[in-house]
N, C-alpha and C positions, 0 to 999 in steps of 0.2 A: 231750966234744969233738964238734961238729957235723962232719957232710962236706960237703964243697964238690961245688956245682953241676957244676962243670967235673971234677972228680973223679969223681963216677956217670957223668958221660960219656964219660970217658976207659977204665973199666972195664968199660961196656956196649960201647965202640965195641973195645975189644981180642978179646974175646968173641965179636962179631958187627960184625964192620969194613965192610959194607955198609949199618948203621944207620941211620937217616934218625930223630934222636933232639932232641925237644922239652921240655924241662924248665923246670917255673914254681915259683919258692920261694912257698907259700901259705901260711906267716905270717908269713913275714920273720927268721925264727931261725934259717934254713938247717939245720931239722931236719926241719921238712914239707911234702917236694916230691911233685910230680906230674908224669909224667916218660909222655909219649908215641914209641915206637918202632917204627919200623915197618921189616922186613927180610925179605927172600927166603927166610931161614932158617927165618920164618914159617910157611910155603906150608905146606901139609895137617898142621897142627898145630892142638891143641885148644888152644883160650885157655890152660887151665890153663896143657898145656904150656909154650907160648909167656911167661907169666911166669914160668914153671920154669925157661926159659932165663936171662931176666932175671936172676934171685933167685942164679944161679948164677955168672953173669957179675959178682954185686957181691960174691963170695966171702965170704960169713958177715958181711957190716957190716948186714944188714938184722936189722932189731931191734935191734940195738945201737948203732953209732954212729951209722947212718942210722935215723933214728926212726919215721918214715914216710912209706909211695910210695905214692901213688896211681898203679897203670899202666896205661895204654891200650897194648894192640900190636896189629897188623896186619901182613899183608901187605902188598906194596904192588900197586897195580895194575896190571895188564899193557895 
């Protein structure tokens, strides 16, 4: 069973509720999204981090029912 778009964002935004979060279904199977987030929580964090936070916030569905993320994060600008 695929995860729904509005579902990775509802579990990113709980995680990090300042989110400013962009997600594109890239086959059309609602298995292979790519999901742009950008949040304050960011700030002096190493990418990795920064999708550590992600990967954390989607509580164990990556690999499994979420197939695969492509993810862009940032900070945002000041």
């Amino acid at each position: 069973m695929a995860m729904d778009a509005h579902e990775i964002e509802r579990m990113i935004k709980a995680a990090l509720p300042d989110a400013a979060i962009e997600i594109k279904d890239l086959a059309g199977d609602g298995d292979h999204y790519a999901a742009t987030v950008t949040s304050a929580a960011f700030k002096g964090k190493t990418r990795v981090q920064q999708h550590q936070m992600v990967y954390a916030a989607l509580q164990g569905n990556m690999g499994g029912v979420l197939h695969a993320l492509a993810l862009t994060t940032k900070a945002p600008d000041i």
